[in-house]
C-alpha positions as CSV (number, residue, x, y, z in Angstrom):
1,X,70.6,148.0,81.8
2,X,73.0,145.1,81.8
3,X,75.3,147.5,79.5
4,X,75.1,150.6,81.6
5,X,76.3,148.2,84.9
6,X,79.1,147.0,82.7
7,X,80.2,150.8,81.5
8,X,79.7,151.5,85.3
9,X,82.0,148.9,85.8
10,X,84.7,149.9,83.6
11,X,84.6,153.6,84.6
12,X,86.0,152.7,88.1
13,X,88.3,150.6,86.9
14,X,89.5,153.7,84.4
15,X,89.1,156.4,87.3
16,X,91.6,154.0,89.1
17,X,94.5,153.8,86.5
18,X,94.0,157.6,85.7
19,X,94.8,158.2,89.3
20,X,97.8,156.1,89.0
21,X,98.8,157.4,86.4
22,X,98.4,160.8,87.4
23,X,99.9,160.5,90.5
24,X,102.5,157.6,89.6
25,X,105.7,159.1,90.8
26,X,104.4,159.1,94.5
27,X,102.0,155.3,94.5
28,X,105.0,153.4,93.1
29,X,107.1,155.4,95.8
30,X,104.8,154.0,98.1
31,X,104.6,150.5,96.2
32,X,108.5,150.2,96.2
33,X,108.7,150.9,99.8
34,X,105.7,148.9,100.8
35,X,107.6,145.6,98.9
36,X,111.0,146.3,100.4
37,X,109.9,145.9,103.9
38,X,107.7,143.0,102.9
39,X,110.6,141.3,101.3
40,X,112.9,142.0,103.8
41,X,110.7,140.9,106.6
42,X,109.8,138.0,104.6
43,X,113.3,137.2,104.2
44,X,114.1,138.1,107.7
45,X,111.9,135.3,108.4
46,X,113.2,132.4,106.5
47,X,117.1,133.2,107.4
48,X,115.8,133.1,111.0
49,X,113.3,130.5,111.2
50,X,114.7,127.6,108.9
51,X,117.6,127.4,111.1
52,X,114.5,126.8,114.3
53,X,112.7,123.9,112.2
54,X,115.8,122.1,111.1
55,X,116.9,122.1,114.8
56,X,113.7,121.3,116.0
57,X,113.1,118.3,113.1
58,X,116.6,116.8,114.3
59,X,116.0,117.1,117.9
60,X,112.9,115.1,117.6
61,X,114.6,112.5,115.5
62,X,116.8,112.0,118.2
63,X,114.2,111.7,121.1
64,X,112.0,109.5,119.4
65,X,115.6,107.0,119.9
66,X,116.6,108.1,123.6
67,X,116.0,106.6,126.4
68,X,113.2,108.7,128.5
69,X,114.9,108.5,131.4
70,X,118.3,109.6,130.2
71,X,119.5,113.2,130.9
72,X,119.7,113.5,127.4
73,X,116.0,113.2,126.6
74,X,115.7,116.1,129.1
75,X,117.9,118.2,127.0
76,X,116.4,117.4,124.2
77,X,113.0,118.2,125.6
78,X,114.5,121.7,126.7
79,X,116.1,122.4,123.4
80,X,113.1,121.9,121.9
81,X,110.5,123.7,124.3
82,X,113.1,126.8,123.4
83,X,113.3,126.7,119.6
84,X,109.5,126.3,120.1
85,X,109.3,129.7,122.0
86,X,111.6,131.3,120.0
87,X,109.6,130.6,117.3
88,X,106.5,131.9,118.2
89,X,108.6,135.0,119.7
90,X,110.1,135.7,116.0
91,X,106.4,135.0,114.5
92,X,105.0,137.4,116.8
93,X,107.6,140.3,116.2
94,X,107.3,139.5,112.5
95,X,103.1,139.6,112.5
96,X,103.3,142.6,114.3
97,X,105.9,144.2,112.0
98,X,103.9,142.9,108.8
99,X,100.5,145.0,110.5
100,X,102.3,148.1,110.5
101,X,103.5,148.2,107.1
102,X,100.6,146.9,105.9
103,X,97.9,149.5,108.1
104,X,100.5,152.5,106.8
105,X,101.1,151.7,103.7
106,X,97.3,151.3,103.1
107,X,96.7,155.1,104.7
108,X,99.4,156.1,102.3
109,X,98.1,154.7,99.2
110,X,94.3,155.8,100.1
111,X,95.5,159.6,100.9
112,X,97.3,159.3,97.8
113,X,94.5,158.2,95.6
114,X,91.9,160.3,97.6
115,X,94.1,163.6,97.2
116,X,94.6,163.1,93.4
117,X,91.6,162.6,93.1
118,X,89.7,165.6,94.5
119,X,92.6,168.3,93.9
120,X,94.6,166.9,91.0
121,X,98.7,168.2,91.1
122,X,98.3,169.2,95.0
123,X,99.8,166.4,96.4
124,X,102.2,165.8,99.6
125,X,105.8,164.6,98.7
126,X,106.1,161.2,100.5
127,X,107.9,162.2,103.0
128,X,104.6,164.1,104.1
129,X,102.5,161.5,103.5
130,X,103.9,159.6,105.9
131,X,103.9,161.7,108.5
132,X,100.0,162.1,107.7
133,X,99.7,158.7,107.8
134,X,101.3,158.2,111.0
135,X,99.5,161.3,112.1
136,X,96.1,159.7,111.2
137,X,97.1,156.0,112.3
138,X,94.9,155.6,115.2
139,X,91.1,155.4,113.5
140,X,91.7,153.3,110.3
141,X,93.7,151.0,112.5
142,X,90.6,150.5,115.2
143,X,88.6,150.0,111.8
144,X,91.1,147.7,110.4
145,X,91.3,145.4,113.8
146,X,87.0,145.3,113.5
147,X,87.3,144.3,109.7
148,X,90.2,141.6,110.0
149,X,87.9,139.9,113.5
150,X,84.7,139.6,111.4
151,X,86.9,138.5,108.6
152,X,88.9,135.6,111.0
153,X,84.7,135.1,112.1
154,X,83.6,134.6,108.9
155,X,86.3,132.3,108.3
156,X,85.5,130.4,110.9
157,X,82.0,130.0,110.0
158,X,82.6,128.7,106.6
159,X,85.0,126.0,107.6
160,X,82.6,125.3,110.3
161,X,79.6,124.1,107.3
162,X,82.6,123.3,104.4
163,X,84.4,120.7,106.6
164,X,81.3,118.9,108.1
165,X,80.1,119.0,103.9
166,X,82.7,117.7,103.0
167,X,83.6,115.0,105.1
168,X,80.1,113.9,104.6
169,X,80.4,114.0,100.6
170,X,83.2,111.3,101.3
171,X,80.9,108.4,100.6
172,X,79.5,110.2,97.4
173,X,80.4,109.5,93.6
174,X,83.7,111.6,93.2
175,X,82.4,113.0,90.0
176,X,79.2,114.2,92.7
177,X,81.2,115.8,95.5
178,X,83.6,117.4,93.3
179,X,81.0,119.7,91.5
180,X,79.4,120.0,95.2
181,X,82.6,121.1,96.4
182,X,83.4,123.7,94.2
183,X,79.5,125.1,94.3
184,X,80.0,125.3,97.8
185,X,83.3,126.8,97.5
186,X,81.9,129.3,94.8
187,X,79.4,130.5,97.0
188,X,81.6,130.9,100.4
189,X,83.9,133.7,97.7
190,X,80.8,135.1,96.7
191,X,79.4,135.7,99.9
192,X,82.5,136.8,101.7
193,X,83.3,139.2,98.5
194,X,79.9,140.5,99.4
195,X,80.8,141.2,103.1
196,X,84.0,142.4,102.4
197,X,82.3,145.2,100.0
198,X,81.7,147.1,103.6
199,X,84.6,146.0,105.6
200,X,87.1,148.0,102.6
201,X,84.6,151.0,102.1
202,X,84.6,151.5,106.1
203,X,88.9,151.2,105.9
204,X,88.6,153.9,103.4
205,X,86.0,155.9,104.8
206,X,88.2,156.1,108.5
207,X,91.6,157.5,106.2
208,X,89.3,159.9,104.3
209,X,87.0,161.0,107.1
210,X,88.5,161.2,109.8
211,X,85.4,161.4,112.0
212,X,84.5,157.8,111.3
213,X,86.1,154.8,113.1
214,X,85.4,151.3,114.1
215,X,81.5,150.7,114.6
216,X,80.7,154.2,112.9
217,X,83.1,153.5,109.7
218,X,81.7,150.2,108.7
219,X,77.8,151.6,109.2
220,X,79.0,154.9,107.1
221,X,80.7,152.3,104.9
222,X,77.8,150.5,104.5
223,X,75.5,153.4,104.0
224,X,77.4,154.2,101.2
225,X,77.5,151.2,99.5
226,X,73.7,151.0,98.8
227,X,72.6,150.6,95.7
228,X,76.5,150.1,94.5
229,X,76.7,146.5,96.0
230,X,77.2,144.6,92.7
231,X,80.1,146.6,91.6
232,X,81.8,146.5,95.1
233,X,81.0,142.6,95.1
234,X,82.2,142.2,91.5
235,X,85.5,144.4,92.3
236,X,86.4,141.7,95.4
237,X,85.6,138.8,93.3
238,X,87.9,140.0,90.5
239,X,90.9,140.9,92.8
240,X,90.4,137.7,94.5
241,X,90.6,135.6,91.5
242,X,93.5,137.6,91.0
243,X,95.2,136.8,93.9
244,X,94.2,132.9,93.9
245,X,95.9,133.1,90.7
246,X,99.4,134.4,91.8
247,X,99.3,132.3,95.0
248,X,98.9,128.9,92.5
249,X,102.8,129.9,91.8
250,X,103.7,128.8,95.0
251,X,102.9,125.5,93.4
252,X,106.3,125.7,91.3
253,X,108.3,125.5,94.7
254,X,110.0,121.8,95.0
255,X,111.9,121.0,97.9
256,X,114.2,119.0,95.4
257,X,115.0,122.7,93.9
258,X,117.7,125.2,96.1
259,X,116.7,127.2,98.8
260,X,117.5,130.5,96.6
261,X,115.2,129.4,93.9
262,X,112.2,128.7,96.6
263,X,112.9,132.2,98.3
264,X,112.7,133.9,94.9
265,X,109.9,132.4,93.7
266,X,108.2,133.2,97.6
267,X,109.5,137.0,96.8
268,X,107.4,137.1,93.6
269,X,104.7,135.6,94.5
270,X,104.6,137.6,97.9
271,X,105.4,140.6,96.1
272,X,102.6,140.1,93.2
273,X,100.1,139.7,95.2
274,X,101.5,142.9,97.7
275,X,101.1,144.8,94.5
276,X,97.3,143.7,93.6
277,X,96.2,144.2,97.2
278,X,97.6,147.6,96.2
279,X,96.1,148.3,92.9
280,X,92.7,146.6,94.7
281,X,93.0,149.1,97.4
282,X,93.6,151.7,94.8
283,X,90.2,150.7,92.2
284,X,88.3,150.8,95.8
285,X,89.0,154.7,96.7
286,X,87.3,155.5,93.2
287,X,84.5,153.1,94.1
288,X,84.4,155.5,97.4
289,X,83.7,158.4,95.3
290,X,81.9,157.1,93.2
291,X,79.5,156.0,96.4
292,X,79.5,159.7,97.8
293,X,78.5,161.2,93.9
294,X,75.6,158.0,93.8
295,X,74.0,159.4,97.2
296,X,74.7,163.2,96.4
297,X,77.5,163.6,99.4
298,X,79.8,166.5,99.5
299,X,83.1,165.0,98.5
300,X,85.5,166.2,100.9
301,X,88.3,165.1,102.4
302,X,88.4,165.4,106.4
303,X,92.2,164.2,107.2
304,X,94.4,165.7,109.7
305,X,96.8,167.6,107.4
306,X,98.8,170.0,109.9
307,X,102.0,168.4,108.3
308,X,101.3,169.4,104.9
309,X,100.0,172.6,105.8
310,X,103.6,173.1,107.6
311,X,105.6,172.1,104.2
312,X,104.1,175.6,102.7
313,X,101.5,173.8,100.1
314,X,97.8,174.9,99.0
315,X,95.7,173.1,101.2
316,X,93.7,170.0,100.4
317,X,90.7,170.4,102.4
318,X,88.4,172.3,103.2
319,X,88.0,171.5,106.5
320,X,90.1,169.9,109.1
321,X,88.5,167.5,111.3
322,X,90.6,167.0,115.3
């Protein structure tokens, strides 16, 4: 038993590279596109921002010595209530920008995955894909703003028990709270790996099938799931390991070192773990299918595909959901 859950294991995670392997040419067109924006809004963000906090750092310096009823501590206080806002206005702009890539690059990667999957060599050029994507926007992001609130809720709930925990395991033998801690930690990943097993099935279900959104994609997703839930909890665990892994290198960043050394090291960590999101995203579209073949579902692809029809190719469904 135990070795048939393993093989079952490893035949997603072979399914996965075969597609990208397959289909290379067009996911790392979509991978190298994905990172260039992230950099450069990543980048954009530092060359604007630093300039804001060292401002803001010197204005306080200075207020902390004026007098408060000078006219200068009202300048300062100005000054500093407008680096503040334009702060928050270049973090907003940049958030909104990072949702957009990240919501359409996702569509793009799924279609990708889901077409080479189910009809092999016909695939859209990128070009097409993004218009597909664009085309299709609307339902996975609805499904996508559902799965990131109950993620920021489970979030909440977590540090809601872990802080109280672990304040209260101050008083305790270090040796103690330490193994407490990470129990407690251990089971917060597992459980959220768990939850998050529907929230990415019902992402993949709204690109695929178009039909399904919001509420209706996260009860298909979960549907589907049954029966599958320790390979879909063991595929989130894995890929968050793998992502708590990469993010310890922003741990080699010293403020002693140049500012070029602490963006590149930012790039590659930002960009490493862009590109196992990606693979993640990627491994999960096979464990889709391999959900739909589990409970005996047609596998069929319900997209809006007017774009690729357009371009002259074979095409990839059968039927075309509005």
């Amino acid at each position: 038993m135990e070795s048939t859950k393993v093989l079952g294991f490893v035949e997603i995670l072979t399914q996965a590279l075969k597609i990208l392997f397959k289909n290379g040419k067009l996911l790392v067109s979509i991978a190298s596109l994905t990172l260039l924006f992230t950099s450069l809004i990543f980048l954009l963000n530092v060359f604007f921002i630093s300039p804001r906090i060292t401002d803001f750092i010197v204005e306080n310096s200075f207020l902390l010595v004026t007098n408060p009823s000078s006219p200068e501590f009202t300048t300062l206080l100005v000054g500093m209530k407008q680096d503040i806002q334009i702060f928050l206005g270049f973090q907003w702009i940049f958030l909104v920008a990072n949702i957009i890539i990240t919501v359409l690059s996702s569509i793009a990667l799924i279609l990708a995955s889901a077409a080479s999957y189910q009809y092999g060599a016909n695939n859209p050029s990128l070009k097409e894909l993004m218009l597909i994507s664009l085309k299709s926007l609307k339902g996975p992001f609805i499904t996508w703003f559902y799965t990131t609130l109950l993620g920021v809720g489970y979030m909440f709930f977590v540090l809601g028990i872990l802080v109280p925990a672990f304040i209260m395991m101050g008083s305790i033998a270090f040796a103690a709270s330490s193994v407490t801690s990470m129990l407690l930690s251990f089971l917060a990943a597992a459980s959220y790996s768990y939850l998050a097993m529907d929230w990415t099935l019902a992402v993949i279900v709204s690109v695929v099938e178009e039909k399904y959104c919001g509420i209706e994609a996260l009860e298909k997703g979960k549907q589907l799931v049954k029966g599958m839930e320790l390979y879909g909890s063991a595929l989130n665990f894995l890929f968050s390991v793998l992502s708590l892994v990469v993010l310890q290198g922003m741990r080699l960043i010293n403020f002693k070192q140049s500012a070029a050394v602490e963006i590149t090291i930012g790039l590659i960590v930002l960009n490493s773990v862009c590109l196992i999101r990606m693979f993640w995203l990627l491994v999960y579209t096979s464990f889709y299918y391999q959900c739909k073949k589990n409970h005996g579902e047609e596998v069929e692809m319900q997209v809006n595909m007017e774009y690729y029809k357009a371009a002259g190719h074979v095409p990839l469904i059968n039927e075309i959901v509005v």
